[in-house]
C-alpha positions in Angstrom: -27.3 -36.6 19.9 -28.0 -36.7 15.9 -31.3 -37.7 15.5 -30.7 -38.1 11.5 -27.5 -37.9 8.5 -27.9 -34.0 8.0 -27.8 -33.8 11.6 -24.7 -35.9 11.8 -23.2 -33.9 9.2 -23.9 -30.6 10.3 -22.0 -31.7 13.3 -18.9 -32.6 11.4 -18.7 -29.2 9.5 -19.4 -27.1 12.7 -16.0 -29.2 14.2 -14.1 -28.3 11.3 -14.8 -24.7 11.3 -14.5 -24.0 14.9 -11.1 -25.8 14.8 -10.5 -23.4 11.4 -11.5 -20.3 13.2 -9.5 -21.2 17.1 -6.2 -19.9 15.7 -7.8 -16.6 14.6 -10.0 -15.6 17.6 -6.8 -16.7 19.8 -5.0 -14.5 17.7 -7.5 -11.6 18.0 -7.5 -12.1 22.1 -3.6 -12.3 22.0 -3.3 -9.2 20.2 -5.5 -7.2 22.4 -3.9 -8.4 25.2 -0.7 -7.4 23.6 -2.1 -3.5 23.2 -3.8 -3.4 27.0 -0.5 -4.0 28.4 1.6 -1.6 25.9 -1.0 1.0 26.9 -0.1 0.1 30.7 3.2 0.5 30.3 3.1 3.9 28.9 4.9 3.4 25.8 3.1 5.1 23.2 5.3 3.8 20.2 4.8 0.3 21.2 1.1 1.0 22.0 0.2 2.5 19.0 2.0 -0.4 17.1 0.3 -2.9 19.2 -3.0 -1.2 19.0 -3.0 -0.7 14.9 -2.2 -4.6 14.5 -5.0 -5.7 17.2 -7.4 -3.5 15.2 -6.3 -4.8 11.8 -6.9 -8.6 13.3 -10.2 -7.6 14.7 -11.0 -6.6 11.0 -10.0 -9.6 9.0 -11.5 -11.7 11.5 -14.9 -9.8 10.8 -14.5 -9.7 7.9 -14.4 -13.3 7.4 -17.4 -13.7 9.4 -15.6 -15.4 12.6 -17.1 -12.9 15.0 -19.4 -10.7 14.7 -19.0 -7.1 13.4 -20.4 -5.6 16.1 -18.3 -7.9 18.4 -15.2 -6.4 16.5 -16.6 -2.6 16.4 -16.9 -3.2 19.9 -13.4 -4.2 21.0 -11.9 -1.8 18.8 -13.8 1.0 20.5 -13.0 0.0 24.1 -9.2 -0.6 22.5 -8.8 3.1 21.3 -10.5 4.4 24.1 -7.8 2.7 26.2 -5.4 4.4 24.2 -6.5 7.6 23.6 -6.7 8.4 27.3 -2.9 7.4 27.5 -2.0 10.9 25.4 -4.4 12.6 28.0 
């Protein structure tokens, strides 16, 4: 519990960011999910559609300091390495 107003207030802001950044990290997860399963399938037109816009949402996210950019770098390297092995 807030102990003081700063307190109090910090909690306000850190509820209306999270519920400013929930549409973009749903969107992120979404979007990967999206990829995975296009890279499933085997379709490497729809993968690499679905891959290139997961990877751009990763960025902007990042870039807007929602996750981390290490958190990003990191899903984008376990994305392409899912698709890459589908050419193999």
């Amino acid at each position: 519990m807030a102990n003081n107003k700063s307190a109090e207030k910090r909690i306000r802001v850190n509820e209306r960011r999270r519920l400013r950044n929930r549409p973009y990290r749903s969107a992120c997860r979404t979007l990967v999910k999206k990829a995975e399963l296009a890279i499933r399938d085997g379709d490497n037109d729809m993968a690499q559609t679905a891959v290139v816009r997961a990877v751009s949402m990763l960025d902007r996210t990042a870039g807007k300091g929602i996750i981390h950019a290490n958190n990003a770098a990191r899903r984008k390297s376990r994305l392409m390495a899912k698709y890459n092995a589908l050419g193999q």
